[in-house]
Backbone bond lengths (Angstrom), bond angles and torsions (degrees), N, CA, C in turn:
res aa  C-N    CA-C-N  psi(-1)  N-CA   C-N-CA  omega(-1)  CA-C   N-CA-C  phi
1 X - - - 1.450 - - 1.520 108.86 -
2 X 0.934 118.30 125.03 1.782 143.28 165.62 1.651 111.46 -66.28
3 X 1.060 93.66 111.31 1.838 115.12 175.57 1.381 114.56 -113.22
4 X 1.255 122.20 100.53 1.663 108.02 -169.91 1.555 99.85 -59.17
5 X 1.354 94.88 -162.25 1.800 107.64 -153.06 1.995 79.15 -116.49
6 X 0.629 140.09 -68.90 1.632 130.40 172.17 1.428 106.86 -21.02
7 X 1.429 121.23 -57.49 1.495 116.31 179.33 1.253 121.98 -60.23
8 X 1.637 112.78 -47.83 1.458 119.56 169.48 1.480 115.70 -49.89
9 X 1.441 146.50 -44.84 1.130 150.42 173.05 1.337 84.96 -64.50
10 X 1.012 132.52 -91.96 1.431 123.91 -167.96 1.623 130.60 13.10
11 X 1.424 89.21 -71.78 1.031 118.18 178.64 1.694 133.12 -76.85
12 X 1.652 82.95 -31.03 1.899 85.08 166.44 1.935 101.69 -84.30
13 X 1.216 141.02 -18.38 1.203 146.08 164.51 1.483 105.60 -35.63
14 X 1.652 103.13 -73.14 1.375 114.84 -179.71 1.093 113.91 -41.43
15 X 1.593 123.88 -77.20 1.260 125.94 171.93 1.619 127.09 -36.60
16 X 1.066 121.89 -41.66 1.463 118.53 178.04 2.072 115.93 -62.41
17 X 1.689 86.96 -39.20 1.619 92.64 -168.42 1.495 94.56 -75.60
18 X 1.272 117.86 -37.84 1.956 105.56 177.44 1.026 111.17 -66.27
19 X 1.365 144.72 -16.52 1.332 136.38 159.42 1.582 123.32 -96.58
20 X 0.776 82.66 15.59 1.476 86.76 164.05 1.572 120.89 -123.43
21 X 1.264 118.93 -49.24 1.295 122.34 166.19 1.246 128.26 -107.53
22 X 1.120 111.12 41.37 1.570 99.14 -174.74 1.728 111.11 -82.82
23 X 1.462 107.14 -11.18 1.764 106.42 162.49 1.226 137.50 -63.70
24 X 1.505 76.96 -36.66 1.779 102.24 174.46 1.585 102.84 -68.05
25 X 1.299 114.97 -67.16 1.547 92.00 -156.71 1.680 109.50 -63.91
26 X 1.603 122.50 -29.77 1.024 110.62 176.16 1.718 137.42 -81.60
27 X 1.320 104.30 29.26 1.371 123.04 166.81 1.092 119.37 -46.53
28 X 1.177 116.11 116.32 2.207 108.23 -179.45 1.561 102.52 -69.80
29 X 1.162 123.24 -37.94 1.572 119.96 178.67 1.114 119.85 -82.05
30 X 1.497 118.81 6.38 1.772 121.97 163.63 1.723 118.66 -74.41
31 X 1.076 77.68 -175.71 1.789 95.36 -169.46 1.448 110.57 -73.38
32 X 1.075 166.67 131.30 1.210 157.34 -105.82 1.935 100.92 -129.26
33 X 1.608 118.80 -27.59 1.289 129.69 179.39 1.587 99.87 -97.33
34 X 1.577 139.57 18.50 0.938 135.80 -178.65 1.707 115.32 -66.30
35 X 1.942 109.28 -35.31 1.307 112.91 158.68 1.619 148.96 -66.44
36 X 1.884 87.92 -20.98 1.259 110.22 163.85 1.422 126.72 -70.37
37 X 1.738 105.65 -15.98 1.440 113.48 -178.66 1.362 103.03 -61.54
38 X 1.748 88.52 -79.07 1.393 102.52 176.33 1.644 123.55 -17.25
39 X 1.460 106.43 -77.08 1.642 112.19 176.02 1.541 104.57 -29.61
40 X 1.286 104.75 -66.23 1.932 116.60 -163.31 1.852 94.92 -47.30
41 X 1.168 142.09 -43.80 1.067 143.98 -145.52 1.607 101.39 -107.78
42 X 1.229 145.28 -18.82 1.659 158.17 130.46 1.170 99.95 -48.03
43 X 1.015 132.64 -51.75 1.925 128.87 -174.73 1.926 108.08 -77.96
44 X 1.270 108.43 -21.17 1.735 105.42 -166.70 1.642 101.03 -98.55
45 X 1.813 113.86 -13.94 1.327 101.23 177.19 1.630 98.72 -109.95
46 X 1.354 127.33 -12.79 1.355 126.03 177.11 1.934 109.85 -58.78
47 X 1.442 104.49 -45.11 1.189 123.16 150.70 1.462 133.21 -23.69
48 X 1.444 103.26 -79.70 1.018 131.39 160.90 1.588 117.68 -21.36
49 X 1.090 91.48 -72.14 1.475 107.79 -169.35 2.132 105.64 -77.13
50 X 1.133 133.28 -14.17 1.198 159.86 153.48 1.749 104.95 -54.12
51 X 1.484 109.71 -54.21 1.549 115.28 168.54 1.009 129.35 -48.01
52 X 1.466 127.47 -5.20 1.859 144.95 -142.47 1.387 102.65 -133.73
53 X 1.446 107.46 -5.49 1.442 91.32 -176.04 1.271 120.74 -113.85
54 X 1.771 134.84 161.73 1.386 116.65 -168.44 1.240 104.57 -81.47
55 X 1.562 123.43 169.39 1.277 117.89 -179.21 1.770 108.62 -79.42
56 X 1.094 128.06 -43.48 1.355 117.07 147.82 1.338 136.72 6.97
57 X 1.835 90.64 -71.05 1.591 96.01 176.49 1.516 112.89 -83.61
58 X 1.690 88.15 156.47 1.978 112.20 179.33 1.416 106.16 -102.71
């Protein structure tokens, strides 16, 4: 089975930032868009990396 390479980053993205911060964002004395960062910044390199590919490929 074929997994593009956008999904695969994807997904190691996700995984790295939930282990790494998941204290951080759930801080009661944080900033309230601290999850929205996160998200916004998983979506701009999922992207990213989506931009690289030929249209050809699936």
């Amino acid at each position: 089975m074929y997994i593009p390479r956008s999904i695969l980053v994807l997904l190691l993205i996700v995984y790295l930032l939930f282990l790494l911060s998941a204290d951080w964002i759930n801080q009661a004395s944080g900033a309230w868009y601290r999850p929205f960062m996160v998200g916004f910044l998983v979506v701009l390199i999922a992207s990213w990396s989506h931009r690289e590919q030929d249209s050809d490929e699936f």
